[in-house]
N, C-alpha and C positions, 0 to 999 in steps of 0.2 A: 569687558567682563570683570564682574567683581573677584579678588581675591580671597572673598569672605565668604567661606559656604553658608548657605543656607539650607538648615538642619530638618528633618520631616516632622510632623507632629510625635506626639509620643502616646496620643490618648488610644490607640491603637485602631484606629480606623484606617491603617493600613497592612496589608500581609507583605509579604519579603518579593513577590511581584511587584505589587506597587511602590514600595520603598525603592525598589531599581529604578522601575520609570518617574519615580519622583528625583532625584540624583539624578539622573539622566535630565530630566528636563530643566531644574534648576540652580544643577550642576555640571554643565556638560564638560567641562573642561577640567576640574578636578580631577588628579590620580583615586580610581579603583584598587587599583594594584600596582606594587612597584616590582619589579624585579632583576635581576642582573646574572645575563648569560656567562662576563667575564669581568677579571678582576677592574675596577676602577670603572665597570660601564653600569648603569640604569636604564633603564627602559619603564617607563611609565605607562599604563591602559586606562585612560580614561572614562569619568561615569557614562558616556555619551557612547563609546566603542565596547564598553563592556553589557550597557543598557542593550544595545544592538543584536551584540553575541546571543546573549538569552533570548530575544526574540527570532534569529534564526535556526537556535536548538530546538527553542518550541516547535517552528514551524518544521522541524525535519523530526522530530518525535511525532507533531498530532497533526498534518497538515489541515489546517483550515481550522482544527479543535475538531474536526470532523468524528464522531463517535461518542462512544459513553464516556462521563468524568470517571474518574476512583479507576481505567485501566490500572492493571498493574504491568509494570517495566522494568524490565532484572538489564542492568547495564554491564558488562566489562572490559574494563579501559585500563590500558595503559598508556594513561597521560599526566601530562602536567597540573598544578594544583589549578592552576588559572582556566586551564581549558576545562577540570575535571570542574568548576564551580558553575562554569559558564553552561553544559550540558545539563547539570543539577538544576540550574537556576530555568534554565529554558523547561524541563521536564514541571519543576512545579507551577509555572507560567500555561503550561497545556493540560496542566490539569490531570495527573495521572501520578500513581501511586507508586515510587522508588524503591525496590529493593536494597 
């Protein structure tokens, strides 16, 4: 695996869905997000486990995309910034309108 990512177009023929599953597929092993629970530790989420997340948020938002696009969905969470992006990123992935 290379250690050189490889960057998505820029001409915008992607939306922030597909820029995940782009980084996902040929990035998979790149940190998404870094973070640290305690002093001196990192924890790393890769584009390939983070790519993941959002497709299982989708699927527990719109199972199957099953229904109209544009629902609207009023969320509230008390989470973390990683989890609260991954539920975000899954919601515009199924297609449905964030409060």
């Amino acid at each position: 695996m290379s250690t050189v990512p490889i960057y998505p177009p820029l001409d915008g023929s992607l939306n922030l869905s597909g820029l995940t599953d782009f980084n996902a597929q040929h990035n998979p092993s790149h940190p998404a997000f870094v973070y640290s629970y305690a002093p001196g530790s990192l924890t790393e989420v890769s584009f390939f486990e983070y790519g993941r997340a959002t497709h299982r948020a989708a699927q527990a938002v719109r199972p199957g995309r099953v229904g109209v696009d544009g629902e609207v969905v009023a969320v509230i969470a008390n989470v973390d910034t990683l989890l609260y992006s991954a539920i975000f990123g899954g919601m515009i992935r199924a297609g449905v309108v964030r409060l």
